[in-house]
Structures are given as structure tokens and as C-alpha cells.
MARFISE-370357 format. One record per residue (C-alpha): x, y, z; residue number from 1. Coordinates in Angstrom, 3 decimals, padded with zeros to 6 digits. Layout:
- xx	yy	zz	n
- X	Y	Z	NUM
...
! end
This chain:
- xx	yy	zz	n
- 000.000	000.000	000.000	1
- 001.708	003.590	-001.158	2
- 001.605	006.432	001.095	3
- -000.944	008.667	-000.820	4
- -003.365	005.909	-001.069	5
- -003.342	005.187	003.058	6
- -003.487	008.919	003.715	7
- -006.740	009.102	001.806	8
- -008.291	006.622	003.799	9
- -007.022	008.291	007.037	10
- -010.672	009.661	008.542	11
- -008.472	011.382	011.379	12
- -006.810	013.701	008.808	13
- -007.688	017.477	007.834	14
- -009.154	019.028	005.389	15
- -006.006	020.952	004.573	16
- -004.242	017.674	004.364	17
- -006.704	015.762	001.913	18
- -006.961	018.699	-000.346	19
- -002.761	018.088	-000.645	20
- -003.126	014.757	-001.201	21
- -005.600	015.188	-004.160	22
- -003.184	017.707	-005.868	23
- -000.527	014.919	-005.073	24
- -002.817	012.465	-006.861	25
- -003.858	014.574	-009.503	26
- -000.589	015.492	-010.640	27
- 000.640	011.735	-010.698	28
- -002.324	011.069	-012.563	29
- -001.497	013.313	-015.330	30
- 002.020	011.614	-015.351	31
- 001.051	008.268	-015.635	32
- -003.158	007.905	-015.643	33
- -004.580	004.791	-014.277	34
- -007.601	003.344	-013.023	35
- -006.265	002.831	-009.899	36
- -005.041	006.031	-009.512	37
- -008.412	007.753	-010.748	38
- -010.004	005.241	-007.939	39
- -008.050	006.725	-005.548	40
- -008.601	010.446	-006.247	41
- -012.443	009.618	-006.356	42
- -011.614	008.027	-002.677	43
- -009.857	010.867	-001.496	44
- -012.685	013.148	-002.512	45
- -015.136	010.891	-001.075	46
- -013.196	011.555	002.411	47
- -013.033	014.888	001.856	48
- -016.608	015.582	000.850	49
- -017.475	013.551	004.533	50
- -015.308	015.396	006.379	51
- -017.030	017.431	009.666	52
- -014.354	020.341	009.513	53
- -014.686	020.099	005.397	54
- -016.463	024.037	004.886	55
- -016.976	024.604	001.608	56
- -019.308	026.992	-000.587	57
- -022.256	024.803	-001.914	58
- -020.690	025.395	-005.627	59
- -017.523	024.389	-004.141	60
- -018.713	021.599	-002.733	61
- -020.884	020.782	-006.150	62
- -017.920	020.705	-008.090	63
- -016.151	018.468	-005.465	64
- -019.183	015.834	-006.216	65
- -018.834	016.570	-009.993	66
- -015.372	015.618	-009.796	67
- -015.527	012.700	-007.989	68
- -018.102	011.435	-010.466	69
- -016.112	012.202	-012.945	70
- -012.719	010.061	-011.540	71
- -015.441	006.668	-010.691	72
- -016.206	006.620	-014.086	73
- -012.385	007.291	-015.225	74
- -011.756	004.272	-012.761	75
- -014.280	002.218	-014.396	76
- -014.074	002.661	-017.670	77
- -009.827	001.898	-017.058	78
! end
């Protein structure tokens, strides 16, 4: 298990923290795309959406769900 993909399933984590780790994915993604990797941004925007300290503005937070639509269907379509 790689580092990015534990700290996205960290619930304990912050907001500020999960927002890095998407950039982190998204950025690897672009290097070398996978569906494992989209699978894993989708996940880490999953934990962010749930997250109690997560304040966003509702389009903010729309385009959060948008996006992690957008990677599950990256992840299963491969």
C-alpha cells in the first residue's frame, strides 16, 4: 500500500491535508493515468466531501461531487 493511497483513507486527517493529497494524486495522474489512480482520487474526494471540519461553498462543494463522479467513471471505464 503507497503512502498517498493510506493517507486518503485516514478519517483522522484534515481538510487541509486531503486537499494536498488530491493535488498529489492529480498530478501523478497526469504523469502516468490509471484506473487505480483515478479510484483513488475519487476516494480521497469521497473523504473529503465527509469530512465534519470540510467548509466549503455549496458550488464548491458541487464541483467536489462533480469531480468525484467524474474520476469513478475514469476508474471504471480503465
Amino acid at each position: 500500500m503507497t503512502v498517498e493511497s493510506c493517507v486518503c483513507a485516514d478519517a483522522a486527517l484534515s481538510p487541509d491535508l486531503l486537499q494536498e493529497s488530491l493535488r498529489f494524486l492529480l498530478m501523478r495522474y497526469a504523469r502516468s493515468p490509471s484506473p487505480s489512480t483515478a479510484g483513488r482520487i475519487a476516494a480521497c474526494l469521497d473523504g473529503l466531501l465527509a469530512h465534519p471540519e470540510f467548509k466549503a461553498a455549496p458550488g464548491d462543494r458541487c464541483t467536489y461531487r462533480r469531480m468525484r463522479s467524474y474520476w469513478r467513471l475514469v476508474e471504471r471505464l480503465g
